[in-house]
C-alpha positions, 0 to 999 in steps of 0.5 A, a space after each residue: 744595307 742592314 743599319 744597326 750596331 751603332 753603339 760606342 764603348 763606353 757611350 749612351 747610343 744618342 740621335 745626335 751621335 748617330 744621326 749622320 751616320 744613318 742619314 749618310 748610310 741611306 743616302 749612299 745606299 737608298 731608301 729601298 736598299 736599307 733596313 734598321 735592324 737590332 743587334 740585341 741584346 748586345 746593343 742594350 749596353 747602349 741604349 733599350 731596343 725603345 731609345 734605339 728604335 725611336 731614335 730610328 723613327 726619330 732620325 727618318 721623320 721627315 721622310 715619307 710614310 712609304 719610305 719609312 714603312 719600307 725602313 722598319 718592315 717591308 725592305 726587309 721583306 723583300 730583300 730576304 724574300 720574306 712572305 707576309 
């Protein structure tokens, strides 16, 4: 499940708008079946690819490092039979 896109007209893109929606994507789906992407440069009538991406860290940090490694880099890798 590629997470990304989640701006709303008209509306700043905030951790607090999107934090549910993300934490109830990874726990639909799992963490290794997910990925944060970018919709850029669509998404930038929201926010900057900073506010997202560190809204995204922000959203996951309690979760582990490998989780979260696995969220921004390696899921993608391996989902989209990527070599490093």
């Amino acid at each position: 499940m590629k997470i990304s896109g989640l701006g709303q007209q008209g509306q700043p893109w905030t951790v607090a708008a999107n934090r549910d929606i993300v934490l109830t994507t990874i726990d639909l789906f799992g963490p290794s079946r997910c990925m944060f992407a970018s919709n850029f440069p669509v998404d930038s009538l929201c926010a900057s690819f900073h506010t997202i991406f560190g809204g995204f860290q922000e959203i996951v940090r309690d979760f582990s490092t490998g989780e979260q490694r696995g969220l921004f880099h390696d899921n993608a890798i391996r989902i989209y039979g990527m070599e490093r």
